[in-house]
C-alpha positions as CSV (number, residue, x, y, z in Angstrom):
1,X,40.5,-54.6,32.6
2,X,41.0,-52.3,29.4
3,X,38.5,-51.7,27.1
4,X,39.1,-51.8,23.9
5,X,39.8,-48.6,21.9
6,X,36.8,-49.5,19.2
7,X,34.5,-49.8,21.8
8,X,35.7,-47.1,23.9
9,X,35.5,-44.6,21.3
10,X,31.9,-45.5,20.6
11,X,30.4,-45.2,24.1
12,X,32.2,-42.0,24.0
13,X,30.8,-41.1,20.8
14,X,27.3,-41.9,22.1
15,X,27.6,-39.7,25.0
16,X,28.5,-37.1,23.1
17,X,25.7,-37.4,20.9
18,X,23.1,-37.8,23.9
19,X,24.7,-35.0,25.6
20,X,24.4,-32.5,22.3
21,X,20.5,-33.6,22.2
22,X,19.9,-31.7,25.5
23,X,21.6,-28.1,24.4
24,X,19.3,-25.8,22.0
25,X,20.3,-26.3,18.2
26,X,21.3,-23.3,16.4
27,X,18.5,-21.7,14.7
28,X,19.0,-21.6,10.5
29,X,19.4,-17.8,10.2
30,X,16.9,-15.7,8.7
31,X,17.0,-14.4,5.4
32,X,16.4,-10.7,5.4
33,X,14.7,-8.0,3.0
34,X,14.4,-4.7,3.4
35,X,11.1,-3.7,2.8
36,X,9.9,-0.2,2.4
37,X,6.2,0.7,2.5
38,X,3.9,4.0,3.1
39,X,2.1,3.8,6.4
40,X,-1.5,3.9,5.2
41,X,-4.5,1.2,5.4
42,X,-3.8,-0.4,1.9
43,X,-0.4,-1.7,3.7
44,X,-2.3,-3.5,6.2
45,X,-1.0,-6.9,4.9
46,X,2.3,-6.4,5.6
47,X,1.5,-4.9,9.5
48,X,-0.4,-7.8,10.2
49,X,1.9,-10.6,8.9
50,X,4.7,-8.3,10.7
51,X,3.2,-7.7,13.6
52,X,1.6,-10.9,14.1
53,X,5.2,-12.5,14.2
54,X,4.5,-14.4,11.2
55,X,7.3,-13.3,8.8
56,X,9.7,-14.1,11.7
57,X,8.5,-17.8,12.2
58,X,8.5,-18.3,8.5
59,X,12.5,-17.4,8.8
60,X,11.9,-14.1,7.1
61,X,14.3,-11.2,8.9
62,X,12.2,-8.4,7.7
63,X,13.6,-4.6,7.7
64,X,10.7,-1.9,7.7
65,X,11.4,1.6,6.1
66,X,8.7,4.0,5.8
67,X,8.2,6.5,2.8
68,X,5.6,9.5,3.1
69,X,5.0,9.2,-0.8
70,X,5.8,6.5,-3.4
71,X,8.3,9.0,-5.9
72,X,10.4,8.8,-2.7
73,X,10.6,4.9,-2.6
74,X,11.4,5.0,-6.4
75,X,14.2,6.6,-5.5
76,X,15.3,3.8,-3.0
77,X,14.5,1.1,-5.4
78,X,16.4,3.0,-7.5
79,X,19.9,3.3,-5.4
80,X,19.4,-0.3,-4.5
81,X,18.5,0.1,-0.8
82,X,15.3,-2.0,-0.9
83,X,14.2,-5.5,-1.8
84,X,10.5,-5.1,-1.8
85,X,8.2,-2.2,-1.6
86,X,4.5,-2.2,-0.1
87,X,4.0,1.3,-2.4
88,X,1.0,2.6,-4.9
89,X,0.6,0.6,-8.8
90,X,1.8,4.2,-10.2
91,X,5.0,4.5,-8.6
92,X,5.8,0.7,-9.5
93,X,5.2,1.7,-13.2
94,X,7.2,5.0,-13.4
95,X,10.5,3.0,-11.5
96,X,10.1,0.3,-13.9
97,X,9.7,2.8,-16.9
98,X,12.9,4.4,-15.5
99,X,14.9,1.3,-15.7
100,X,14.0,-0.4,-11.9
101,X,13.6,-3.8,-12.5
102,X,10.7,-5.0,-9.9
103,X,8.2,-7.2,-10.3
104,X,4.1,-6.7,-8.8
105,X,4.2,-10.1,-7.1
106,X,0.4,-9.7,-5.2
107,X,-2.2,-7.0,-5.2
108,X,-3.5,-5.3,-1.7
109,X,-6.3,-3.3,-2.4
110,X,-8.7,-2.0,-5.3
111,X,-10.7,1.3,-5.3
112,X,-9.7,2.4,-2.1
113,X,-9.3,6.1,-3.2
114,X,-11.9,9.3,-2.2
115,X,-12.3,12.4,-2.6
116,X,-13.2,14.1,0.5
117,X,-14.7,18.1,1.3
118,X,-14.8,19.8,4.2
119,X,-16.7,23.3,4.6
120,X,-17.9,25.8,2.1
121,X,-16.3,23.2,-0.6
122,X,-18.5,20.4,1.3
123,X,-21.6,22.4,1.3
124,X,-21.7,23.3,-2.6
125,X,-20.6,20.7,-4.2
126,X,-23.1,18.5,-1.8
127,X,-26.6,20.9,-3.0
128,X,-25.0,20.9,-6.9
129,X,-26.6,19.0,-9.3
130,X,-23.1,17.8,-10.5
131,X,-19.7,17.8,-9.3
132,X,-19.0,20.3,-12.0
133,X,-21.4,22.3,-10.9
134,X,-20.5,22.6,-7.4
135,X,-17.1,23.6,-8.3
136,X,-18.0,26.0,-10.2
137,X,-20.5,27.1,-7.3
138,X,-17.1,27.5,-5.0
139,X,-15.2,29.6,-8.0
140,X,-17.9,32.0,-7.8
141,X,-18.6,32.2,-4.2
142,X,-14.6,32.4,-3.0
143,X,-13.2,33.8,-5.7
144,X,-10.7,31.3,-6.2
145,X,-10.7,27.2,-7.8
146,X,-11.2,24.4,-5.0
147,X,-8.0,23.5,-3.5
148,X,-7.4,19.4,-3.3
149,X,-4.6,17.9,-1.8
150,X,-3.7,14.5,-3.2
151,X,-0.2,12.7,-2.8
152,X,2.3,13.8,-5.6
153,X,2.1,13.3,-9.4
154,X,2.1,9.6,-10.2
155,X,0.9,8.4,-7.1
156,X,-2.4,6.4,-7.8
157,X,-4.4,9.1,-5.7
158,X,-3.4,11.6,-7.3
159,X,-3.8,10.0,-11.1
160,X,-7.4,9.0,-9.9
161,X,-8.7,12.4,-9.1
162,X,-7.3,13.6,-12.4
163,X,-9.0,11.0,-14.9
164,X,-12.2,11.5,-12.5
165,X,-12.3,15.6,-13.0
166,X,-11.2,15.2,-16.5
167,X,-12.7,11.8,-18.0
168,X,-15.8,11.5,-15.7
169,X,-16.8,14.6,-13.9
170,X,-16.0,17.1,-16.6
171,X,-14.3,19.9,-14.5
172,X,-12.5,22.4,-15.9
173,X,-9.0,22.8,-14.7
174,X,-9.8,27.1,-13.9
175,X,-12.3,25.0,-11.3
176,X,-9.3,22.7,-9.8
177,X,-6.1,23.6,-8.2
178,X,-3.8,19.6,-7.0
179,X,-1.6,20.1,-4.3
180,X,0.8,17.3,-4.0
181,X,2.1,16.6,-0.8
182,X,2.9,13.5,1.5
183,X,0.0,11.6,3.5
184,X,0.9,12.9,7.0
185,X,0.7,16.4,5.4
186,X,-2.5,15.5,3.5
187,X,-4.4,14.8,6.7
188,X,-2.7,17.7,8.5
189,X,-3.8,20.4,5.7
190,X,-7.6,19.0,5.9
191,X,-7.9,19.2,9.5
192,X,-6.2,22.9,9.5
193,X,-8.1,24.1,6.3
194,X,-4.9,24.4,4.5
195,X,-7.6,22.8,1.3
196,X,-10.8,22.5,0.8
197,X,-10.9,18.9,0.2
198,X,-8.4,16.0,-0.8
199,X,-8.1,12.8,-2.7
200,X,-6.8,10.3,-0.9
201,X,-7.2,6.8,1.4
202,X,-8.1,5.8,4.8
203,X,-7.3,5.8,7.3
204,X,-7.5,9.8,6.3
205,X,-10.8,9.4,5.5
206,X,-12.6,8.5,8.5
207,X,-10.4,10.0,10.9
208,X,-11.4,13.8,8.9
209,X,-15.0,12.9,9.2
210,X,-15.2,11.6,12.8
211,X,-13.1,15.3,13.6
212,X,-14.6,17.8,11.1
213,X,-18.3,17.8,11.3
214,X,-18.5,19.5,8.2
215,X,-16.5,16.8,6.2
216,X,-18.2,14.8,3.7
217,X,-17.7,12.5,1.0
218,X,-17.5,14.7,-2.5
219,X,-16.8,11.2,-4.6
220,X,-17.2,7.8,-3.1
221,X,-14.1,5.1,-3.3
222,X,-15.1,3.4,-6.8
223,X,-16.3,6.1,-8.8
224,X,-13.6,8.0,-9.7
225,X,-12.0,5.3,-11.5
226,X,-13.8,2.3,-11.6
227,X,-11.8,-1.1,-10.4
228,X,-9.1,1.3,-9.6
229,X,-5.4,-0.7,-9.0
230,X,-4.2,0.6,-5.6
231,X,-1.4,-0.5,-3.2
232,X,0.9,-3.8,-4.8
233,X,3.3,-5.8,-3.8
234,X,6.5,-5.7,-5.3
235,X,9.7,-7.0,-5.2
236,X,13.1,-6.3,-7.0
237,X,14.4,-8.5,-9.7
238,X,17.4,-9.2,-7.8
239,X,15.8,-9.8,-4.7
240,X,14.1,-13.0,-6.7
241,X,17.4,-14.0,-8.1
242,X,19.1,-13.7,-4.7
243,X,16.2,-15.0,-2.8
244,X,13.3,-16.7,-4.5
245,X,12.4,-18.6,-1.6
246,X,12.0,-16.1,0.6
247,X,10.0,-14.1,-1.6
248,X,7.8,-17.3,-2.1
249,X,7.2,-17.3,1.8
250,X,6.7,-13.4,1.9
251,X,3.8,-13.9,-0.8
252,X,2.2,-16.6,1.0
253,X,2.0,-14.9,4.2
254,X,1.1,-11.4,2.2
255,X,-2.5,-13.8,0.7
256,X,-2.3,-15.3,4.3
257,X,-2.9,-11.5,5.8
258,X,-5.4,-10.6,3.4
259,X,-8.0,-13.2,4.7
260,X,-7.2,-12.4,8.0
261,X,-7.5,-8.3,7.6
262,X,-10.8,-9.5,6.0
263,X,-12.3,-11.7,8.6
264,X,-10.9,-10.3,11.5
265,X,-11.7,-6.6,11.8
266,X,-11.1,-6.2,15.7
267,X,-7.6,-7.4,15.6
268,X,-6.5,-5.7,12.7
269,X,-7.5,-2.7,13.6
270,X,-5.3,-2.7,16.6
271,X,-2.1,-4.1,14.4
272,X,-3.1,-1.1,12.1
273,X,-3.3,1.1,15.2
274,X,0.2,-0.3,16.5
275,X,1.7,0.1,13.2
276,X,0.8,3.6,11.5
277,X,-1.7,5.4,14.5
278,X,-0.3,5.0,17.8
279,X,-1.2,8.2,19.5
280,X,-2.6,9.5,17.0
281,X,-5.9,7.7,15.8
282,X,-8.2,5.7,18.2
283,X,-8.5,1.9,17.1
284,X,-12.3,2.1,16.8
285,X,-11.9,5.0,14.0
286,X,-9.2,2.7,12.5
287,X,-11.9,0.2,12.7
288,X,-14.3,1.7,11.0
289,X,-12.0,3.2,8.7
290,X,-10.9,-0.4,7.7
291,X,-14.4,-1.7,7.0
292,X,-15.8,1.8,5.3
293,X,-15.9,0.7,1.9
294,X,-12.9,2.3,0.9
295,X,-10.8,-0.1,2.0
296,X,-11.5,-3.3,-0.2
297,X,-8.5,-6.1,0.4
298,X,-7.0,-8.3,-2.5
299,X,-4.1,-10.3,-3.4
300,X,-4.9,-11.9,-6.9
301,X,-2.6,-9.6,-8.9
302,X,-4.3,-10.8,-11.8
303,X,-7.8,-8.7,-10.6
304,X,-5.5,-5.4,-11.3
305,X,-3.8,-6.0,-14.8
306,X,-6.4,-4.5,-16.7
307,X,-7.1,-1.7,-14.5
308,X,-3.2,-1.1,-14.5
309,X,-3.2,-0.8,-18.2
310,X,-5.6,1.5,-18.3
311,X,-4.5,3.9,-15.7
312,X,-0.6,3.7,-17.7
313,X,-2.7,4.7,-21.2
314,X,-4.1,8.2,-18.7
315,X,-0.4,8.8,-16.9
316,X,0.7,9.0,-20.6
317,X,-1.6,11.3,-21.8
318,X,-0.3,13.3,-19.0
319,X,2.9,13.1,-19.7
320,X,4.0,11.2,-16.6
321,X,5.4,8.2,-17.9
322,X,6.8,9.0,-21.3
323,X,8.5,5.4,-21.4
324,X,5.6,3.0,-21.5
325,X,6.3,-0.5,-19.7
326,X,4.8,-3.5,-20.8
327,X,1.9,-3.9,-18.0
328,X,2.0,-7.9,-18.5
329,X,5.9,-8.1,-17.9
330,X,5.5,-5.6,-15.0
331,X,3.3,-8.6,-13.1
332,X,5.0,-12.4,-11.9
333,X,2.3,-14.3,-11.4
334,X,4.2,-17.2,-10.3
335,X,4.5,-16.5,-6.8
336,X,0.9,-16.3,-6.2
337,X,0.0,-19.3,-8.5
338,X,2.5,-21.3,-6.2
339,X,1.1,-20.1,-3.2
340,X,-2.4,-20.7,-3.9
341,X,-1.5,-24.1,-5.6
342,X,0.7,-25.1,-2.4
């Protein structure tokens, strides 16, 4: 007997279907965005919601490139070779003020910059009755004004220790000699004596104290610029226009990381260790350089706008951003206010 064609054609059908149910279904492909970021402790939201695979099962495809200073990711913003940067509030003003459009979509950090000493520099300015005093104390006694690496002009480390030796500690600039350089080569110039101290961030911090014994805190994170705007998030204007959704999802896992780098010390201080020390620093001094009080976690851009203004009105008095931006068009808020709504 012949079935008919309808019928035929529907069993067939059926099967078909039921046989397609028991194969894996393609995957919707990932959107990727090239991210570039400087491998210090104020990026530690983006190695944790990278390393933790989140970014992947969200359906982000996520390309890391690391920068030893933020003028050098200007410069890839800037060619058009990155869709969001994990860099310093300074370098995201200056590439806006030269005509990079990015926007600060989340904060990372606030006051997460020191100012560190290590021998004769250490010991003076540590018996001084002042900070001016003791560099005075280390003119007179070497002959020559305290060398203090920082990372170059612009970054925020390096516009903090300024507006501290000019605005707060008073010291002359015969007293003070700024040594730009990149982070590895901060740490590396410390722990050879290359300089007698530096201003910069952990994981530097801890890791000179736990080697040098003679290493000490000159100026505690805080106090040389009070509420101090640090690491950001930012993304690219086209990288919104292109792909506002993913950005949406990179934000939400960015406030997702923060809480987690915050309540989870242990773990992230292995992701750090993975990410930016392997080899090269021990997870219990990245530990303790994540929960040393220099390293104070945000994600509320809106905690840094003021602060943000405020350091722009000092870079222009130094001449580094002749081009002001407007601080409040620098910031979208809507990412976070979406995230924290959703």
């Amino acid at each position: 007997m012949t079935m008919p064609l309808n019928r035929r054609a529907l069993l067939a059908a059926a099967a078909a279907v039921a046989g397609s149910a028991a194969l894996p279904r393609p995957s919707a492909a990932a959107t990727p965005l090239r991210v570039g970021y400087i491998p210090i402790i104020p990026m530690t939201q983006l190695y944790v919601l990278n390393g933790e695979g989140w970014a992947k099962d969200a359906g982000l495809d996520l390309t890391l490139t690391s920068f030893q200073s933020g003028p050098a990711m200007i410069q890839a913003l800037a060619s058009g070779t990155l869709d969001v940067a994990y860099v310093g509030i300074g370098p995201a003003m200056i590439a806006r003020s030269k005509g990079v459009k990015l926007k600060v979509v989340a904060a990372n950090v606030i006051d997460q910059v020191a100012l560190i000493g290590r021998g004769p520099f250490a010991s003076l300015t540590a018996s001084a009755a002042s900070p001016a005093e003791g560099f005075a104390a280390f003119r007179a006694a070497q002959g020559r004004p305290a060398k203090i690496a920082s990372l170059p002009a612009g970054s925020v480390p390096d516009t903090v220790l300024r507006y501290w030796a000019q605005e707060v500690a008073k010291i002359p600039a015969s007293d003070l000699q700024i040594v730009g350089m990149g982070d590895e080569q901060v740490q590396q110039a410390l722990l050879s004596g290359a300089v007698d101290g530096a201003s910069i961030l952990e994981p530097t911090l801890t890791l000179v104290q736990s080697r040098l014994p003679d290493a000490r805190l000159v100026a505690k994170a805080g106090t040389l610029f009070p509420q101090q705007p640090g690491a950001i998030l930012a993304v690219t204007e086209s990288a919104i226009a292109q792909s506002r959704a993913a950005v949406a999802t990179l934000v939400r896992l960015h406030i997702r990381a923060t809480a987690f780098a915050i309540a989870n010390p242990d773990r992230t201080a292995v992701i750090v260790t993975e990410a930016i020390g392997k080899g090269l620093i021990e997870p219990a001094v990245m530990r303790a350089a994540l929960v040393s009080g220099a390293t104070n976690f945000v994600d509320d851009p809106r905690r840094i706008v003021d602060s943000t203004k405020k350091m722009q009105a000092f870079q222009q008095s130094l001449g580094q951003i002749p081009d002001p931006v407007d601080v409040d068009a620098l910031f979208d808020h809507s990412f976070y206010d979406a995230a924290k709504a959703g």
